[in-house]
N, C-alpha and C positions, 0 to 999 in steps of 0.2 A: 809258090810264092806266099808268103804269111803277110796278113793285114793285122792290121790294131783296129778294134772295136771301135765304130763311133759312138757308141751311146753314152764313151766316158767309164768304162768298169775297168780299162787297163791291159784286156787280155787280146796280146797275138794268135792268131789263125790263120787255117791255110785261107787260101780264098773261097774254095769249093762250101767251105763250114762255115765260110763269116755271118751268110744270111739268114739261115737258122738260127744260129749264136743271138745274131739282135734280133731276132722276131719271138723266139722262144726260152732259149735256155738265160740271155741276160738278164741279171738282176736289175739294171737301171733301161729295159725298152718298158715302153709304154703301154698299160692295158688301165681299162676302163673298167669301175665299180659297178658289177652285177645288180645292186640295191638303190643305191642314191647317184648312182651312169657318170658317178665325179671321176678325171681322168687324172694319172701317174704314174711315175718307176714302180715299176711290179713288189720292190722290194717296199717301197711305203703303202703301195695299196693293201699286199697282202699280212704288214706286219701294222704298224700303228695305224692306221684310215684304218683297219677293220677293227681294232677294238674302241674306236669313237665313234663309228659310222651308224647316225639317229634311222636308217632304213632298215639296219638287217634285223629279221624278226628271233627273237631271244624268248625261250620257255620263261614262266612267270618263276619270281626268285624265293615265291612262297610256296612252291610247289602245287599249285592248284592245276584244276583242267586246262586251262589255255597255254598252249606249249608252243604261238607262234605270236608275240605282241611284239610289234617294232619298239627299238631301243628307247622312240622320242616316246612314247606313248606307255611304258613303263611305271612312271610315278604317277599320272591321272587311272593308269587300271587299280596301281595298292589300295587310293582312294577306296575302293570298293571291293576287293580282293575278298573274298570270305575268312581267307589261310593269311591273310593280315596282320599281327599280336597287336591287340592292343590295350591299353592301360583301364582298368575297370574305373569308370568316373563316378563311384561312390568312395571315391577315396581308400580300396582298401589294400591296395598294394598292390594286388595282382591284374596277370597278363593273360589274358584269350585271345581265340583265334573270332575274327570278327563273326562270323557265325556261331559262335557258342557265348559270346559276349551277352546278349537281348537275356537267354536267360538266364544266367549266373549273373547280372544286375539286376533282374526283377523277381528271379525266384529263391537263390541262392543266396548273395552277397551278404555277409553280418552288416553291410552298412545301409543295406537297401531302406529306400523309405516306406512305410507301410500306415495302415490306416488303424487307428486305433477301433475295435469292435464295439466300442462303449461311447466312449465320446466324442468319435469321429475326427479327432485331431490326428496329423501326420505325425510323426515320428519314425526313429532310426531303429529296425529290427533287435539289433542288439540290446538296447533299452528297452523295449515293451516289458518285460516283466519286471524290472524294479520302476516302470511307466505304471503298471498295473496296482503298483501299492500307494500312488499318490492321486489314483484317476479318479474322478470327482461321481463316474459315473458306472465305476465296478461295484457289479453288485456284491451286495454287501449282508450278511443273514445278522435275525435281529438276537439280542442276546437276551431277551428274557425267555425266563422257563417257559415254554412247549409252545413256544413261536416260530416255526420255523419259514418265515416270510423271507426273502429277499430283496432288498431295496436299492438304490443307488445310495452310492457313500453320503454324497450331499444330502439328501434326503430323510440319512437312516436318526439322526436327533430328532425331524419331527416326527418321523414313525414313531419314535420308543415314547417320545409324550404322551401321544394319542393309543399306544397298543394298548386292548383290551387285556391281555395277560401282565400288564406292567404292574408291579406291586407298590400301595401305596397306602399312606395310614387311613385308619376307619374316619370319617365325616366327624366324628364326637369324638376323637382322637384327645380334644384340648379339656374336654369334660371328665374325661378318665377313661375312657375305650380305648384299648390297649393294641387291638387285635389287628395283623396286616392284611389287606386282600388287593385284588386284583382288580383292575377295572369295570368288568365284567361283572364279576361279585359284588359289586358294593351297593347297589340294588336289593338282590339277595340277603346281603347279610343284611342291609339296617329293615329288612320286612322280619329279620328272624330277632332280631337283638330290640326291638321297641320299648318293651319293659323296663329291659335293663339302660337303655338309652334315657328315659323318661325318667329314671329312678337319679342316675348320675345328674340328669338337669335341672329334677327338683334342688337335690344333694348343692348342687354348684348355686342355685339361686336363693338358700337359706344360709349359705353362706356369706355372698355377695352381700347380702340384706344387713345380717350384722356387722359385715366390716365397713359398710356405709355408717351405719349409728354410731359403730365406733370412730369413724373418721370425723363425721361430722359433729362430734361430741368436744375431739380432740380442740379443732377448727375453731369451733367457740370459744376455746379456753385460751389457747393461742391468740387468737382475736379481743379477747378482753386485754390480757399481758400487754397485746402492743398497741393498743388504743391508749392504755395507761399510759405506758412509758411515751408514746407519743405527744399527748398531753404534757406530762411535765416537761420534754424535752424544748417544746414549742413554747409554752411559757419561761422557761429559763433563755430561750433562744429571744423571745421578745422581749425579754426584759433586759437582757445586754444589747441588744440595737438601740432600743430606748435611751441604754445610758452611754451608746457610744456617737448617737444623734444628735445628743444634746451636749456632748463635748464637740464634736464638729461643730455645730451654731455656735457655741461659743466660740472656737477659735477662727471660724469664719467671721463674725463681728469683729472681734479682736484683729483681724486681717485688714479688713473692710474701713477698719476706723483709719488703722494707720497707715493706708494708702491713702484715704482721701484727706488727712493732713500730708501727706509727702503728695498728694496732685495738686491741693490748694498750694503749696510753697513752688511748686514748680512752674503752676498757672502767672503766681504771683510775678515769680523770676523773669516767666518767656514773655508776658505782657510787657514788663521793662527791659527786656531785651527789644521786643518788635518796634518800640516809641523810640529807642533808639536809633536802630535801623533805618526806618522809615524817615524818621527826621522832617514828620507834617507841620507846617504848620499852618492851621485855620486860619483863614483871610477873613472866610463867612460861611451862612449855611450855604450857600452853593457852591463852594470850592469844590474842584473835581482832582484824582489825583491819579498822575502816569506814572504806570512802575514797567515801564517797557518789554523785554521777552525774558526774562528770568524766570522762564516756568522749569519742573521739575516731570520727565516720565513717571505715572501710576500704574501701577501692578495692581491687576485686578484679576480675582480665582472665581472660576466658577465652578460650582458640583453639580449633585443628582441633573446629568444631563442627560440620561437617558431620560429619564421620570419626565424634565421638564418637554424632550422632545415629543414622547407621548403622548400627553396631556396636550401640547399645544401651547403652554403657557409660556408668557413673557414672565423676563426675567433682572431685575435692576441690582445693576450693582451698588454698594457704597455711595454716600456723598462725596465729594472732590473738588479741590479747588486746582484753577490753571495755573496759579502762584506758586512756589518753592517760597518764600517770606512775605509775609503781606498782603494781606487783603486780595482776592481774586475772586472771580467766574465761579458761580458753584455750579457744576453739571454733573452727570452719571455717565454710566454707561447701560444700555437697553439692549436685550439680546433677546431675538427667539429663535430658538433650536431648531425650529422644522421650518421656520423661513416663512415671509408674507410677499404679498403683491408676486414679484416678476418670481424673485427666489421661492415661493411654495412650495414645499416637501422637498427640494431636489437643491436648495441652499441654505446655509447657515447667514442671516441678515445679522444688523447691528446698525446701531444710530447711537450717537450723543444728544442730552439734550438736556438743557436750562432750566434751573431749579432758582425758586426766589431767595436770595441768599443775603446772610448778613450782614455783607460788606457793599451788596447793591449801590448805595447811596453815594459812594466813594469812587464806584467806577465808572469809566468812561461810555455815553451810549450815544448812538447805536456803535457797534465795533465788529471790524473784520479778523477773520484767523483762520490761519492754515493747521489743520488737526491731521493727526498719522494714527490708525489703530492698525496693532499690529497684536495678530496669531502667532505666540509663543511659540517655538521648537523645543518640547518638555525633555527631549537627550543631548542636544549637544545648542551653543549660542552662535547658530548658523542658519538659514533654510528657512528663516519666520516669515512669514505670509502678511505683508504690506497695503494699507489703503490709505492713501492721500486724497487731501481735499480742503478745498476753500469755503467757509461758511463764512453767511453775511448776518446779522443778529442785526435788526432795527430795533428792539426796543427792549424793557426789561421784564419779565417773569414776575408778575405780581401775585399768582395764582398757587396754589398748594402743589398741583398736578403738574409733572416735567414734561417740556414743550421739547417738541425734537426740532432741531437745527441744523442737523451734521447725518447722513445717511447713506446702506449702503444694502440694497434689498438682496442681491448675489455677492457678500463677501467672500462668502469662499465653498466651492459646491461640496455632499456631503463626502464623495469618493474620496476626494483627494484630505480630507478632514479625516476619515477613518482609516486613510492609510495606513503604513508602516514598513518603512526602511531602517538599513542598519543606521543611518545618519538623521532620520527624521522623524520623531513620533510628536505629532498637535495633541491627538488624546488619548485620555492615561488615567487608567485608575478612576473613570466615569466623571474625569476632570477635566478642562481647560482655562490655561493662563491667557488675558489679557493685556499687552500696554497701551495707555493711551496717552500721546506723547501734544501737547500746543505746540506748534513749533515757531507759528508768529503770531503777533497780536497787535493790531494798531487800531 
């Protein structure tokens, strides 16, 4: 009677054959991996499971001694494999077996690095001898005649300074000795040549001697010539200052006159302009007369401010009246550079103050008013630097000497005064502007 295989391969048999058939001869019964014991069809264990199977041991693929390394352990043995190839890591193209590698990078390779024998720098084999023609410390032979010293490159200019055999001109070279010698020799020769050295020195200082007389002869002669022309040049030059002095005075005079008839007609003029204006008229000698706030801002320049800071010294401006038309307040302005009382070194102070003035008699006393000095911005009319204030005046300035009434001991500190922005400059050119503005008065 014939059976059909169970194991799935297809094939009928008698029955006597079947158990054999699936125990041995089928390609799909079951056997077990001699290496990694993983079970399958005979026909997968023995055809793909054995060429992937990480237990069966496999001779090394580099041919070296180890001819039984499990398949998993193959790439950790190359690691270390002697019969290896691998890439020379002096970069120079070629390939060794990892045991002939050490020397053919250290003894062999044109790219190896090596020590320079002279100046102890590394460098790349192949380079050391055109290394050798720039090396600071190859020695180097001297080239004068019969020197045969050795030096370092670096070295070999002050060698050839200092060598004894260096040839060089005689000591008395500049007096007439001709002769070249050697370092060495120049000793020698100037004990042999004294005579003839001493002969040349005379020779050179009987020379010297006469062309001094003759220079100095010259000198004098020269020196008379321009003493002369000197002389007349300087009289002819004072005598045209003389008569260009004395045409200046005169048209100076001549200037002088006829301003001060064009100041007297204009005195004349503003005088009967002001009586207009004004429009007083005297009751008695004690009328008093109100010209209410019609005052006018003054511009007031000050210079040499370093000098005066310096020094220390105060500094007064012009006389000034509070008036724009008519009779007013005669006051100044008083400033010191380096600053008093609170402001001392570290502020720029300022004060107004009352001067006996000649319209006194006319104005109103005692009187109150609000004064504004203002720090100029000398680049652009923006950024001036402000002091307001109310001064009280009881009585009037009879005295020569200006009385302060108006004060300000830290006007403005010196930093921000020396500053300079593209929008802001107060000082300029060892200069500063003033306004001093009334702004009421009653």
């Amino acid at each position: 009677e014939n059976v059909k295989c169970s194991n799935g391969c297809s094939k009928v048999l008698e029955r006597r054959g079947i158990v054999d058939h699936q125990q041995n001869q089928c390609l799909n019964h079951k056997i077990t991996c001699k290496f990694c014991e993983d079970t399958g069809e005979y026909q997968f264990i023995e055809g793909q499971h054995k060429d992937h199977c990480l237990m069966i041991p496999l001779p090394c693929p580099n041919g070296c001694s180890h001819q039984s390394i499990l398949r998993k352990d193959i790439a950790e043995h190359r690691e270390t494999c002697q019969n290896e190839m691998i890439a020379c890591s002096n970069d120079c193209g070629l390939t060794f077996k990892r045991r002939l590698l050490k020397r053919h990078s250290t003894k062999v390779c044109p790219n190896r690095m090596v020590e320079c024998l002279y100046c102890h720098n590394m460098g790349c084999y192949v380079i050391q001898e055109e290394h050798k023609k720039h090396c600071p410390k190859f020695p180097t032979r001297c080239s004068n005649n019969g020197c045969n010293v050795q030096v370092p490159k670096d070295t070999l200019a002050e060698h050839m300074d200092s060598c004894p055999l260096k040839q060089i001109q005689c000591e008395y070279f500049n007096i007439g000795c001709k002769e070249i010698v050697t370092i060495k020799d120049q000793k020698k020769h100037n004990q042999m040549k004294v005579d003839e050295h001493l002969s040349l020195t005379i020779h050179i200082l009987t020379s010297t001697q006469h062309e001094l007389a003759t220079t100095k002869q010259q000198l004098q002669q020269d020196l008379t010539v321009l003493a002369t022309d000197f002389q007349k040049t300087l009289a002819k030059f004072a005598a045209d200052f003389q008569s260009k002095i004395a045409k200046i005075e005169a048209d100076a005079h001549q200037q002088i006159d006829e301003l001060n008839g064009k100041l007297q007609k204009k005195t004349q003029q503003l005088e009967r302009m002001q009586i207009n204006q004004w429009g007083i008229e005297l009751i008695s000698n004690s009328t008093k007369l109100s010209f209410g706030n019609r005052t006018v801002p003054v511009i007031v320049k000050m210079t040499d401010f370093t000098k005066l800071k310096k020094d220390h010294t105060e500094w007064y401006s012009n006389h000034f009246y509070t008036h724009e038309n008519g009779p007013g307040y005669e006051i100044c302005l008083r400033v010191h550079a380096s600053g008093w009382s609170k402001g001392c070194a570290t502020h720029l102070s300022v004060c107004l103050c009352l001067l006996a003035g000649s319209s006194d008699d006319l104005m109103t006393w005692p009187f109150r008013g609000e004064f504004e000095v203002r720090l100029l911005n000398q680049i652009s009319d923006s950024e001036h630097h402000a002091e307001i204030g109310t001064a009280y005046v009881t009585k009037r300035n009879y005295e020569k000497n200006p009385k302060i009434f108006w004060s300000r001991d830290q006007f403005i500190c010196n930093e921000r005064l020396q500053s300079v922005s593209i929008t802001c400059q107060f000082f300029k050119n060892d200069t500063i502007f003033f306004e001093v503005n009334t702004r009421k008065l009653h």
